[in-house]
TORKOLLO-758936 format. One line per field, with one value per residue (C-alpha): residue number from 0; residue in one letter; x, y negated, z. Coordinates in pm, whole numbers. Layout:
seq NUM, ...
type A, ...
X X, ...
Y Y, ...
Z Z, ...
REM end
This chain:
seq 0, 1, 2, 3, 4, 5, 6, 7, 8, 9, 10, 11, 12, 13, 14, 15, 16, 17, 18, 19, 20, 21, 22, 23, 24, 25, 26, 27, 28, 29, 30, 31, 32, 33, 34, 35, 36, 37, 38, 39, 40, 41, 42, 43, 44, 45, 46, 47, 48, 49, 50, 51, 52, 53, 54, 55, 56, 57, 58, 59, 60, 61, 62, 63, 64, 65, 66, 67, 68, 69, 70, 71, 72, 73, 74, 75, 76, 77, 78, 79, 80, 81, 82, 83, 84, 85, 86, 87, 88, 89, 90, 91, 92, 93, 94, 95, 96, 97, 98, 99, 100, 101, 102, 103, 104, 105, 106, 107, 108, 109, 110, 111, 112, 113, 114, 115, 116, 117
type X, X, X, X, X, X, X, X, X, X, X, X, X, X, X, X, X, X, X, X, X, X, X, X, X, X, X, X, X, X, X, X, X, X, X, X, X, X, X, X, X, X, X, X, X, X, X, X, X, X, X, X, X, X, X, X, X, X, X, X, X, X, X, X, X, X, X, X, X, X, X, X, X, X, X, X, X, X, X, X, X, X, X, X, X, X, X, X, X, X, X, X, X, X, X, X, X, X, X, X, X, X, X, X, X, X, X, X, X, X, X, X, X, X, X, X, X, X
X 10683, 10965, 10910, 11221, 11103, 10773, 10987, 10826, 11186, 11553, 11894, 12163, 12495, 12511, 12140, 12208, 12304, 12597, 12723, 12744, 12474, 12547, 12608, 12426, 12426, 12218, 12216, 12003, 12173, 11793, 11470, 11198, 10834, 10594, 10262, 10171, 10308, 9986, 9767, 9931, 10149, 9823, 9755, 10087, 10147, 10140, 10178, 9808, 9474, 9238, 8953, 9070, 9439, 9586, 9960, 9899, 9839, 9822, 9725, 9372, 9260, 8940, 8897, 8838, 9040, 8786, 8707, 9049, 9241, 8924, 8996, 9234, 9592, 9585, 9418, 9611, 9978, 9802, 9690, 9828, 9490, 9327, 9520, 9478, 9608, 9332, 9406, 9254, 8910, 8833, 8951, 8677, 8414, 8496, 8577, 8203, 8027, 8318, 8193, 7822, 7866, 8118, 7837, 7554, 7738, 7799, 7432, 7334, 7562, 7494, 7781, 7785, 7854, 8132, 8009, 8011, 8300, 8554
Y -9986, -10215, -10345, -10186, -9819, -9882, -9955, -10291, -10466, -10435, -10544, -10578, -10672, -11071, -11026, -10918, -11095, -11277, -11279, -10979, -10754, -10655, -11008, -11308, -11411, -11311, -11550, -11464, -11565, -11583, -11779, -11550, -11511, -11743, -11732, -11942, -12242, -12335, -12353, -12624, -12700, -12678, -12310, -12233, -12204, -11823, -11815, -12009, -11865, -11848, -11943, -12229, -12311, -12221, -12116, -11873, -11567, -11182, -10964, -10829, -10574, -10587, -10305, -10097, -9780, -9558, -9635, -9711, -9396, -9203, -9460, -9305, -9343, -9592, -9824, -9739, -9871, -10213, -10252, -10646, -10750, -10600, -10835, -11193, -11355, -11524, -11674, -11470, -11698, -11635, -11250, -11213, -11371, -11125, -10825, -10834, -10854, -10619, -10331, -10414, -10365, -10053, -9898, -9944, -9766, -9501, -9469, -9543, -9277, -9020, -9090, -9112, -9422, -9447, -9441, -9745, -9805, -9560
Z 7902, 7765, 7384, 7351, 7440, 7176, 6891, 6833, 6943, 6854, 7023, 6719, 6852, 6953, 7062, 7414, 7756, 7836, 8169, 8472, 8508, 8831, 8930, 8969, 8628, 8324, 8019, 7720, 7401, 7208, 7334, 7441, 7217, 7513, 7384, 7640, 7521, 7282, 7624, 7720, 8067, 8280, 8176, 8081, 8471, 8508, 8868, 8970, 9044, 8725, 8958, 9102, 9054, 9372, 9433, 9690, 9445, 9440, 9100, 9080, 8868, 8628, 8586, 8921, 8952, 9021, 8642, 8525, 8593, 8322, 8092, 7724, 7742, 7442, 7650, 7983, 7792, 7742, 8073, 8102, 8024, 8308, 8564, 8669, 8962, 9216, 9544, 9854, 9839, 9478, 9518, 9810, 9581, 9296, 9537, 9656, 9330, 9141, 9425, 9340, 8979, 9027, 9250, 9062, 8722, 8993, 9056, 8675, 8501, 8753, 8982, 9313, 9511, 9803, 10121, 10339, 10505, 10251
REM end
């Protein structure tokens, strides 16, 4: 959800967009809150694998979501910090060890694990 739909950020008049919605245009008449600018420009690059730097990125998820759909609203709406972006070599070194771990909490807390191939 949008800051605006929490509450936690307001639009007075002058605060908005300039330009055509529909259109090609947007201008924003106010600079943006980046906390990333303190990392400095080599993390500051959003779009990069956190393993290894790469461009060619997809999101992964932390949090698996066999696990994550159990987990309390509250902590659903924040979700941002369960993605990073890896590059398809560091998401099949994670992807192996993330189903290890996911399977053996199965197995510890009385779960059951998938079976092979599902």
């Amino acid at each position: 959800r949008s800051l605006l739909k929490q509450g936690k950020a307001q639009l007075q008049p002058g605060d908005g967009v300039e330009g055509q919605l529909g259109g090609a245009v947007v201008r924003l008449n106010f600079v943006p809150l980046d906390r990333y600018t303190s990392l400095g420009p080599e993390r500051a690059d959003r779009n990069s694998c956190v393993g290894c730097g790469s461009p060619d990125v997809a999101r992964f998820y932390i949090v698996p979501r066999q696990f994550f759909v159990h987990l309390p609203i509250a902590w659903k709406s924040s979700n941002c910090h369960d993605i990073v972006l890896l590059c398809p070599n560091c998401r099949l070194r994670i992807e192996r060890r993330q189903s290890e771990r996911a399977e053996a909490l199965l197995l510890q807390h009385g779960g059951r694990a998938p079976r092979s191939g599902q």
